[in-house]
Backbone bond lengths (Angstrom), bond angles and torsions (degrees), N, CA, C in turn:
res aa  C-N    CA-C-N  psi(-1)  N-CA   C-N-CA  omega(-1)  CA-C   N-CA-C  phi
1 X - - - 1.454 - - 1.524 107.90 -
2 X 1.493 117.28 120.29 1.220 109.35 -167.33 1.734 101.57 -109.07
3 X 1.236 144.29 112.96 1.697 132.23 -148.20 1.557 93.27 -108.48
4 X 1.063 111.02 155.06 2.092 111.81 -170.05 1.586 75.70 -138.74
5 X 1.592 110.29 157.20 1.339 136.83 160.72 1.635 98.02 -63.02
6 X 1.364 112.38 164.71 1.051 122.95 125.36 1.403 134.57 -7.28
7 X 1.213 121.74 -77.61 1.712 129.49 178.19 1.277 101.19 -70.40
8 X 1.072 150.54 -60.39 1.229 161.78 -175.42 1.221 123.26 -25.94
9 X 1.966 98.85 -62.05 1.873 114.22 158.10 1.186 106.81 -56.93
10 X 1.647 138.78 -63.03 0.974 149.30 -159.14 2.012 116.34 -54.91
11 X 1.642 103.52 -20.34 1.285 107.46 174.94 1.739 88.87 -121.51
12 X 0.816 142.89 38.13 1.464 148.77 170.38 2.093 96.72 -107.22
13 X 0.753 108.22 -58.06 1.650 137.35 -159.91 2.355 96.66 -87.57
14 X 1.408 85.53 -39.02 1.906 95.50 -172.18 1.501 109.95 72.58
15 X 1.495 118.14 34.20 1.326 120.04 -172.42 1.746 101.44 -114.48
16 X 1.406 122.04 155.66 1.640 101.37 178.34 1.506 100.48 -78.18
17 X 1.227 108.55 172.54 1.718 129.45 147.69 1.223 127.04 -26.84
18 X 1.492 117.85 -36.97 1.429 133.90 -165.38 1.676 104.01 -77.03
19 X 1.293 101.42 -60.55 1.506 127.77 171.24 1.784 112.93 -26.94
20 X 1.514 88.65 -57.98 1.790 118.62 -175.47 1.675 106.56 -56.04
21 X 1.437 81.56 -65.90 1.972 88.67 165.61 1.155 126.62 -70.22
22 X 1.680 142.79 -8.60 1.128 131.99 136.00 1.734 129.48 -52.83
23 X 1.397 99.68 -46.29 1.218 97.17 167.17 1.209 135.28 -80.64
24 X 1.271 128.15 16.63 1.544 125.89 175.08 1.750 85.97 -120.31
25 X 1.263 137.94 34.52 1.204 141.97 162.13 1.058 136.51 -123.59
26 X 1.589 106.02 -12.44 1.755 133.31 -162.93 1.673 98.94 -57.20
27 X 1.770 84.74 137.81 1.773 86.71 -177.51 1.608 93.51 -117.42
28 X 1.877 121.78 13.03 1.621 101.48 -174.08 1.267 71.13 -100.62
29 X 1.993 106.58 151.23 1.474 134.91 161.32 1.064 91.23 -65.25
30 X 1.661 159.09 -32.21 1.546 115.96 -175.45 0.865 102.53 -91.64
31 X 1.668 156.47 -9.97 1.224 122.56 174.83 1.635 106.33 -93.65
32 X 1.600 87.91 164.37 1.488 107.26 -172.76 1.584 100.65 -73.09
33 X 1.632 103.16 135.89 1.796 96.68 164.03 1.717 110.40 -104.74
34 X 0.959 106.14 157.24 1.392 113.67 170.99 1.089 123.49 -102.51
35 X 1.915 110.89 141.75 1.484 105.82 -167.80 1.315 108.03 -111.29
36 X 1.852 114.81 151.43 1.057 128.46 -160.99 1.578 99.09 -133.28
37 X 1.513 95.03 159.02 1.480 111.33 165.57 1.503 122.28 -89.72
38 X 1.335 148.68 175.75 1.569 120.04 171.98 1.686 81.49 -164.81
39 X 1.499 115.08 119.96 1.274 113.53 -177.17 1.845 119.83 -82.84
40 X 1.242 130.51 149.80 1.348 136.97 -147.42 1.537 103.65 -37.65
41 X 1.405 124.28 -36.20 1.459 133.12 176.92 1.677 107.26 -56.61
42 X 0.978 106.85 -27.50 1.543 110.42 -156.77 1.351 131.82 57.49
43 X 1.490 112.01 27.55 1.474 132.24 -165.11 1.482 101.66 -103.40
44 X 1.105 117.18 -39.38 1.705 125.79 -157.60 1.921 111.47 -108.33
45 X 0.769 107.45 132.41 2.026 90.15 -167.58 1.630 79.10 -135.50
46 X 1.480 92.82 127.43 1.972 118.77 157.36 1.364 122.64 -110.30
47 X 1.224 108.20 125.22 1.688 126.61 173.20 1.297 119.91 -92.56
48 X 1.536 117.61 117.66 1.273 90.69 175.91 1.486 117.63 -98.78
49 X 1.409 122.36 -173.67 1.441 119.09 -156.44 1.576 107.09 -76.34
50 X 1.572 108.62 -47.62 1.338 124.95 172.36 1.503 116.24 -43.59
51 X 1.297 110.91 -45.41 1.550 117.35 155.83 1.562 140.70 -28.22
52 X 1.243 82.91 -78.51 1.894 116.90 169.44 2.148 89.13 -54.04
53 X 1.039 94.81 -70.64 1.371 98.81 -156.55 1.896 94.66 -48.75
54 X 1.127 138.18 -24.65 1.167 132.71 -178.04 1.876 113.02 -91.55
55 X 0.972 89.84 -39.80 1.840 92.36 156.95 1.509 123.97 -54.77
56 X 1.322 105.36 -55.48 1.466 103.48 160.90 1.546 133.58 -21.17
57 X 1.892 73.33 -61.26 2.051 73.54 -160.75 1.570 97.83 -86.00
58 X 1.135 115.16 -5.84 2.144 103.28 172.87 1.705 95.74 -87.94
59 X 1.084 123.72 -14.06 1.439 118.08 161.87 1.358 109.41 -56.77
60 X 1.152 110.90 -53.24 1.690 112.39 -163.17 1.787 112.15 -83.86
61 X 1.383 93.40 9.73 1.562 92.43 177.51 1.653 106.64 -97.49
């Protein structure tokens, strides 16, 4: 499991931050949400690649 920040996915993908954080929030059942990590603070949020990389492609459907 390889976990990326925030910014990290977000220039992995070339999408902003904003985007990232909409989608790990989505409340319509057809779109895909994305899953995140969020460390005990709840300050710090990790993506992992396998993740992102699966958001992607239900994006592109």
């Amino acid at each position: 499991m390889e976990l990326l920040t925030l910014q990290e996915a977000a220039d992995r993908v070339n999408l902003s931050q904003k985007v990232l954080r909409e989608a790990m929030h989505v409340t319509d059942p057809r779109l895909p949400k994305l899953k995140y990590f969020s460390t005990p603070s709840g300050r710090a949020i990790r993506i992992d690649t396998k993740d992102l990389a699966a958001w992607v492609e239900a994006m592109k459907q």
